[in-house]
N, C-alpha and C positions, 0 to 999 in steps of 0.2 A: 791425268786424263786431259789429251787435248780437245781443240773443239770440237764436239760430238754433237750431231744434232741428235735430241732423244725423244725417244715417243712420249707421249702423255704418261702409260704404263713402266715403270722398268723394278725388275729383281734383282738386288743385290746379293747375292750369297758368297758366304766363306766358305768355298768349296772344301779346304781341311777340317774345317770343323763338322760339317754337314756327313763327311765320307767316314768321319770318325763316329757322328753318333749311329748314322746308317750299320755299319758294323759292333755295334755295341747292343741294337736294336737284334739285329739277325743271331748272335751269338746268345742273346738270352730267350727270343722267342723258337729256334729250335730247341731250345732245351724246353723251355715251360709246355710247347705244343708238340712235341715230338716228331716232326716232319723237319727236312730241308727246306730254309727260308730263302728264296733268289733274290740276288742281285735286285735293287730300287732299279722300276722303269722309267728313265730320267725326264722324258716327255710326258709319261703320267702325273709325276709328283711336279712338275713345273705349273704342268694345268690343276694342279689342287692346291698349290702355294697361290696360284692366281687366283682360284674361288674364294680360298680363305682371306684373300685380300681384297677382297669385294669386286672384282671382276667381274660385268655382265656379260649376257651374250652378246655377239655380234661380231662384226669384222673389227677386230681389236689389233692393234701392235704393241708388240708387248717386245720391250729387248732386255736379255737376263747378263747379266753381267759377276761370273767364276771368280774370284779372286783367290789364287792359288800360291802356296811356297816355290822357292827356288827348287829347280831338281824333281819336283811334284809333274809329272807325267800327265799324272789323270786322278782319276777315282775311282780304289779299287771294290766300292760297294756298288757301285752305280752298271747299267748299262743303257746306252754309250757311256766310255767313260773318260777315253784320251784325249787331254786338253787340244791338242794340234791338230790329230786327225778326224777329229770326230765331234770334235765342240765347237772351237773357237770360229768363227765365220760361217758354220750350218744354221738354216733353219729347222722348222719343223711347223704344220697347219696342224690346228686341232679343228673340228665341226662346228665346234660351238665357239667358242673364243676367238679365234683368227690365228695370226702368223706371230711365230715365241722365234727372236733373233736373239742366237746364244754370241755370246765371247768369253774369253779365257782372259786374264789380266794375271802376269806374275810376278812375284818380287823382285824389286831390283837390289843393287847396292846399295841405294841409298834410303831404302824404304824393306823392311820385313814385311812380310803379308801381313800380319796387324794392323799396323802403319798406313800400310797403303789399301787395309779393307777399308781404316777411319778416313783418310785420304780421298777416300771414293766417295765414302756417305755424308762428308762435306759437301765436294764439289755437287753432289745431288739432291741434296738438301735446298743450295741456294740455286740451284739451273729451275727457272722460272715456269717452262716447258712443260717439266714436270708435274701432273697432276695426282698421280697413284706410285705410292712407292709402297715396294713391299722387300724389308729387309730382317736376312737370316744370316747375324752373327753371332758368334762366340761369345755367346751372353757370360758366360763363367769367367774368362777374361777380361773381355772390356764392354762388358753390360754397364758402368756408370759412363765412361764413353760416349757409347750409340748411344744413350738415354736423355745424356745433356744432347747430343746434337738433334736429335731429334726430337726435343721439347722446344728448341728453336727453330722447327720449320717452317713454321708461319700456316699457311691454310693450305698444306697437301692432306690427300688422305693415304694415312700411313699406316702401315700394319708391320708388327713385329713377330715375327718367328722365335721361341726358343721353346727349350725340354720346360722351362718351370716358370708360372709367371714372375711379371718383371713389375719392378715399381716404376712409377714416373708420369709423363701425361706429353698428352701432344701427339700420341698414336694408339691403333689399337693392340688385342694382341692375339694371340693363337698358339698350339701346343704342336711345335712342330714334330712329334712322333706323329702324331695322328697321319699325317700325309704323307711322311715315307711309309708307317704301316700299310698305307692302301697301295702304294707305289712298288710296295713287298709281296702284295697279294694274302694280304693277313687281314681275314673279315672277322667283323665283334663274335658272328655267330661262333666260333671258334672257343669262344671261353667260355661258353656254356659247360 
């Protein structure tokens, strides 16, 4: 990542991991609720990744930053879902929160998407700028990773996304089903 200037707010997410749980989500709750589950609404679940990371109201800038595999297209759970035409350089205004500046980042040669999702949450960790970080990685794979780097962030306020919680300190944390479920249109009342 070259020099970027960045908002206070920024999301990091592992866009393959997220599009993987997203569909492991939709494939077990049509079965358990008996209906067709749609596609996560990519601008809903950005603004409920942002509440859950303690986002207030207001005119906020928030810029979300994809980190996708080689050959990776898009996300086939999501809508929008193609990293080129539909993500990378769009925005989108919520009412309450303000303006969410998406981009797509993909692996190169010399970095796999792992590599270069830790690569990211480095260089954001130490960018000064940054006050609210909220990051959703592949906790299964490199949850001691993001853990160590982000128990050395110093005084951001950080919040962590995954399916299950995570040990460690230096951030908080949040269960990220919950906010693709509502970005699915899958309400509690349902499990009555």
């Amino acid at each position: 990542m070259e020099k970027t200037e960045w908002s206070t707010t920024v999301i990091l997410v592992d866009a393959d991991y997220v599009d993987r749980v997203a569909f492991d989500l939709i494939v077990n709750f049509e079965r358990m609720l008996e209906r067709p589950i749609p596609k996560a609404d990519l601008s809903h679940w950005l603004v409920c990744v942002a509440l859950d990371g303690g986002l207030k109201e207001g005119d906020n800038d928030v810029q979300v930053v994809f980190v996708h595999g080689k050959g990776k297209r898009g996300m086939d759970n999501f809508m929008p879902s193609d990293f080129a035409s539909e993500i990378d350089g769009k925005a989108f205004r919520d009412a309450r929160l303000g303006e969410f500046k998406l981009s797509a980042v993909q692996e190169e040669e010399l970095a796999d998407a792992g590599n270069l999702f830790l690569q990211s949450l480095a260089v954001l960790t130490d960018e000064k700028s940054i006050g609210r970080l909220i990051v959703v990685p592949d906790a299964e794979q490199q949850g001691m990773q993001v853990r160590d780097l982000l128990g050395r962030a110093g005084e951001k306020d950080i919040t962590l996304l995954a399916m299950e919680p995570q040990p460690g300190r230096g951030f908080r944390q949040e269960i990220l089903g919950y906010s693709l479920m509502s970005a699915m249109g899958i309400r509690g009342e349902e499990f009555k």
